[in-house]
N, C-alpha and C positions, 0 to 999 in steps of 0.2 A: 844762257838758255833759261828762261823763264819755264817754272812749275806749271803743271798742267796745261799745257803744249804738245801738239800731235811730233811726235817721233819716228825718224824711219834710218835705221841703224843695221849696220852689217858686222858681222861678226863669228866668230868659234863657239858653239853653243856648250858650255860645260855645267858639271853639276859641282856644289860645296857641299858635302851632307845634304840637306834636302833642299836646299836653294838653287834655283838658277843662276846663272852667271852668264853673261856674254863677253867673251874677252875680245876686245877691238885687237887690231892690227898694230894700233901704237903704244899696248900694252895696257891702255887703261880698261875699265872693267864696268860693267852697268848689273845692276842684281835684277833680274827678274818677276815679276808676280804673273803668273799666266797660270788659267784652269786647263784642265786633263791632261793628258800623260803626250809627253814631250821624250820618251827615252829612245826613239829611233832616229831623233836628231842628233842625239849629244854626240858632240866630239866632230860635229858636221859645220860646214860656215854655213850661216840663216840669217837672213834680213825678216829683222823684227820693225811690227808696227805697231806703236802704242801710245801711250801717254804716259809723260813724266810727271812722279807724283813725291820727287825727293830729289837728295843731290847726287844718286847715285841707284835709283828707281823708277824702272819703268814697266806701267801697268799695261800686261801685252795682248793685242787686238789681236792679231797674228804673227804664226813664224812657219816663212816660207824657205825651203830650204835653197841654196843657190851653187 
């Protein structure tokens, strides 16, 4: 998957101390960058849409919860 490329990923939304986290289904893991408060989702599954901007960073446009 080429860097900065539109993203559309599903996932458990968790938090690391202040980081985001999306933990996939097959264990692997994506760190989040998204502005405002996200703490009604956490612990929920949410399809995120964003742009990847790392190997494991994705800058989030939205998170819809599912």
């Amino acid at each position: 998957m080429a860097r900065y490329r539109p993203v559309i990923l599903e996932g458990l939304l968790m938090q690391e101390g202040r980081q985001l986290i999306l933990q996939m289904a097959d264990g692997g893991q994506w760190r989040l960058l998204a502005l405002g408060r996200q703490e009604h989702l956490l612990g929920r599954h949410v399809r995120i849409e964003g742009v990847r901007e790392g190997h494991d960073i994705v800058a989030v446009d939205r998170i819809v919860p599912r």
